[in-house]
N, C-alpha and C positions, 0 to 999 in steps of 0.2 A: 774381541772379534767373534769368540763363538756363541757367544749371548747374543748379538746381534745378529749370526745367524739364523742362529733356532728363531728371535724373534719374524724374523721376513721369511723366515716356509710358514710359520705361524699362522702371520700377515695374508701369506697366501692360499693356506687354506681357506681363512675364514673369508677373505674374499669372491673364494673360486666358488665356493659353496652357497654363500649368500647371494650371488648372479642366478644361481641357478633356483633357489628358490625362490626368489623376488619377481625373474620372468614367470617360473610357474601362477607366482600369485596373480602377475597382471593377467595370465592369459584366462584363467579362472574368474577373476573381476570382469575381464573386459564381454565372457563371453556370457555368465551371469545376468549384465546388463544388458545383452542384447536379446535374452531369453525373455526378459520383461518387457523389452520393448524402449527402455531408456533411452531421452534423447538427452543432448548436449555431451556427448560422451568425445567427438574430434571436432578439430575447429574445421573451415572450410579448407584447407590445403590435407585434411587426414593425419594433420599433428592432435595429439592426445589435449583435453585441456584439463586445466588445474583440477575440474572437481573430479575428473576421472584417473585423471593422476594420483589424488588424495582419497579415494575408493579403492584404488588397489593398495595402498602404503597402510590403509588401514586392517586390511584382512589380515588371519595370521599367520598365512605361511609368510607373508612378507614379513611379517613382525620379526620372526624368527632368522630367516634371512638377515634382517638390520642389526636383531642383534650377534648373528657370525658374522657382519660390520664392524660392528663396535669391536669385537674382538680382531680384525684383523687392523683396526685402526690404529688399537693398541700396539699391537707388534709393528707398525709402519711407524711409529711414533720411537719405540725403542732402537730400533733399527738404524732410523736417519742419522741417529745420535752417536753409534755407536760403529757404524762402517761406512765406507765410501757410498755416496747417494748412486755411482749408476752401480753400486753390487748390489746395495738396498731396494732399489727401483727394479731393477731386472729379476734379480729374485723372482718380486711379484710379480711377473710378467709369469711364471708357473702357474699364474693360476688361471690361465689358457686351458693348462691339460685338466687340472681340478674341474672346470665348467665342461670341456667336451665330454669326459667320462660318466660323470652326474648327469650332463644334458639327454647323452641315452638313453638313461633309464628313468627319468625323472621327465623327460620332456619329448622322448621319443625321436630325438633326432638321430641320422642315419649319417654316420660323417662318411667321405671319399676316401680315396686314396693321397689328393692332395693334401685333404685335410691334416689326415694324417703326418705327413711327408710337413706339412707347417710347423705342425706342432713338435714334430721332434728336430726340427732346426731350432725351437726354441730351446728344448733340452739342450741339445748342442752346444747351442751358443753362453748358459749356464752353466755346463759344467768348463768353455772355454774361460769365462769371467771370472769363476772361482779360481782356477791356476792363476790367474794374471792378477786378481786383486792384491792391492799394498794396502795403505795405513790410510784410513780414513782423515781431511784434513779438522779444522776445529770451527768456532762460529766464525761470525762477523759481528762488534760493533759498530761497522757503519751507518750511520742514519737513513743515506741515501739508499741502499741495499734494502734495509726493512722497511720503506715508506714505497720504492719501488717495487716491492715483491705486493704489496697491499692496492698500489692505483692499476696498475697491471691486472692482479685479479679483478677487481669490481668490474675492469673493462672487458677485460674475456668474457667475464659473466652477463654483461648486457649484451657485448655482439653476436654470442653464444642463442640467445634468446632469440633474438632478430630473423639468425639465419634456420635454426631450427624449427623457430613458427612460417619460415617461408618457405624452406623445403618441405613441410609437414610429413606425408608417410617415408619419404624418400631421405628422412633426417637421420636415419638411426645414427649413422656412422658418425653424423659430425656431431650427433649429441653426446656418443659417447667419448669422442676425441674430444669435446672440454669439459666433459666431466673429468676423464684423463688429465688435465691440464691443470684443472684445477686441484685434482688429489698431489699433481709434482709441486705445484705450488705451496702446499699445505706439505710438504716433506720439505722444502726449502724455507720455511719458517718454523718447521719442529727443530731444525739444525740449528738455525741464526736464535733463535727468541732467548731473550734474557729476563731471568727472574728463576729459573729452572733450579740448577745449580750453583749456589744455595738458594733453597725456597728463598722466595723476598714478594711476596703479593701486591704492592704498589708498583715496582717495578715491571711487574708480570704485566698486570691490566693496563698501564699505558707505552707498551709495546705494541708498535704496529703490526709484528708480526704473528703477536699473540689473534689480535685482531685476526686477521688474514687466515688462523687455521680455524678460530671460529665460521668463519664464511664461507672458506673454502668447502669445510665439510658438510655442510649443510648444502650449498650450487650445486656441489658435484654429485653429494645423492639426488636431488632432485634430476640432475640432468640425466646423470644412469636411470632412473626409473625410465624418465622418460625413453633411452635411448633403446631399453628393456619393452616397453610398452609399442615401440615402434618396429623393431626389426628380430635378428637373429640374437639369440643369448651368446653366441660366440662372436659372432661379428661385432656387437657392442662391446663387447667384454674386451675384444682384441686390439677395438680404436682405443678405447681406455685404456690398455697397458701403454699403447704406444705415445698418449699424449702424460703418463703419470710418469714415463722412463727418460722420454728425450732431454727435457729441459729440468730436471734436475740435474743427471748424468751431466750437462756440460757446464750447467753453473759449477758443479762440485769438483768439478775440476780446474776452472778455469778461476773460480773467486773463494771457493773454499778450502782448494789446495787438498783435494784427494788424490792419491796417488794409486799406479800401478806398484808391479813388482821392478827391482830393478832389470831393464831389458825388457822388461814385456810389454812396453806398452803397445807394441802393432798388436798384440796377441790378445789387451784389453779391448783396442778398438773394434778387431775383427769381430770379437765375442758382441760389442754391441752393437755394430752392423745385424751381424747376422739373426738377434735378440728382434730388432726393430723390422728385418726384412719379414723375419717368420711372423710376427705378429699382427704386418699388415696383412699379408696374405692370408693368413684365419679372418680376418677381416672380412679382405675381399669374399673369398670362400665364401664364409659363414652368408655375408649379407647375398652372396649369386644363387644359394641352395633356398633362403626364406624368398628370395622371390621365381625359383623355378618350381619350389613345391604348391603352390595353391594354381601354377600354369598344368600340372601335373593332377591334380586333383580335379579342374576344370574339365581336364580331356576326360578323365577317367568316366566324370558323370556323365559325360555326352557320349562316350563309347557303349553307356549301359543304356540311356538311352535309347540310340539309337539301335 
């Protein structure tokens, strides 16, 4: 259990940390290119496209960003394994406070008092889960479970696509809510896959669920940049905990047999209500503040103006 803690603050740092420099780098790319003049940089709806999305993944503040990815990959990978998926999931949902604190000074954002007031219902609701968490349950080999956890992805990930090239500027949120989906997804196949313990590598690579974390984590960084490229670093950052928390959190309960404490479980649920209510609301926040500040910067020029 406490291995698997330390691993999900880990998790959550390098996650919280890696948002905040990877919007840096887009916003450095994006304004770069517009310094030169560069066209094809959004499609017609103000969604980012591929080669500008692969322009900022390349500079190095992102680099470095992906790799406090890899590292918070690593601790979401030991974590799933090792404690209940929604202690594991919610955890990372801390790295709300990690991105708004770095977002300050790294990216000059001015958070509210709601803001605020979000973010420490997420604490809240973290230090509620820790009391309440019991005994993480074990895998699954059922077929159906790992074959379902893999058609389920590929499908998020197309309609993900669809709907985010047709909202285009106005996507952030749901690009970062399946990227979210797709990182719980890729925690519900780090739990279930077989080959793990004991290594057995033939076994490993024709698991569908193997598959599944391959894919997942590749979607769902693309869809984060993207979601990074498009809106608030904390409003993305916030639909993504809430799509990497929810649907683990009730498979792991419901087919993996994670448990509470005995007695507690209103006191788990509470805790993840309140994990998921704060999380949207940074959300909301996050994406109401990126679009009243350049409304604010607009007046400001026209006041000097004039």
């Amino acid at each position: 259990m406490l291995i698997g803690l330390i691993a999900a603050f880990l998790a959550c740092v390098g996650y919280g940390a890696g948002s905040v420099l990877q919007a840096y780098a887009a916003r450095r790319s994006a304004d770069a290119a517009a310094a030169r003049g560069a066209g094809g940089q959004v499609t017609e709806t103000g969604a980012p496209t591929v080669a500008s999305t692969v322009a900022a993944v390349l500079t190095v503040w992102f680099i470095v960003g992906s790799v406090l990815d890899v590292v918070g990959f690593a601790g979401n990978a030991v974590s799933a394994r090792l404690i209940p998926l929604f202690l594991s999931q919610t955890i990372m949902s801390a790295n709300l406070i990690i991105t708004a604190v770095l977002g300050i000074f790294v990216l000059g954002i001015r958070l509210r008092l709601r803001d605020w007031l979000a973010i420490c219902t997420v604490i809240l609701a973290l230090a509620v889960l820790g009391a309440a968490a019991g005994h993480e349950g074990g895998g699954s080999d059922d077929p159906v479970l790992h074959w379902g956890v893999l058609i389920a992805l590929v499908a998020l990930f197309a309609v993900s696509q669809l709907v985010v090239r047709r909202l285009g500027s106005r996507g952030a949120v749901a690009a970062g809510l399946a990227a979210g989906m797709l990182f719980g997804a890729l925690a519900i196949a780090v739990r279930i896959v077989q080959g793990i313990d004991p290594l057995n590598i033939p076994t490993l690579l024709t698991d569908p669920a193997a598959w599944t974390i391959a894919i997942a984590g590749i979607g769902g960084f693309y869809l984060h940049t993207v979601a990074l490229q498009l809106g608030s670093v904390n409003g993305a950052t916030a639909a993504l905990v809430v799509g990497e928390t929810v649907i683990p959190g009730i498979i792991g309960v419901l087919l993996l047999g994670d448990t509470s404490r005995p007695g507690l479980a209103w006191l788990a649920i509470l805790g993840f209500v309140l994990a998921i209510g704060g999380a949207v609301a940074v959300a909301v926040f996050g994406n109401a503040t990126q679009l009243e500040t350049p409304r604010a910067e607009h007046q400001e020029l026209a006041d000097h103006r004039g």
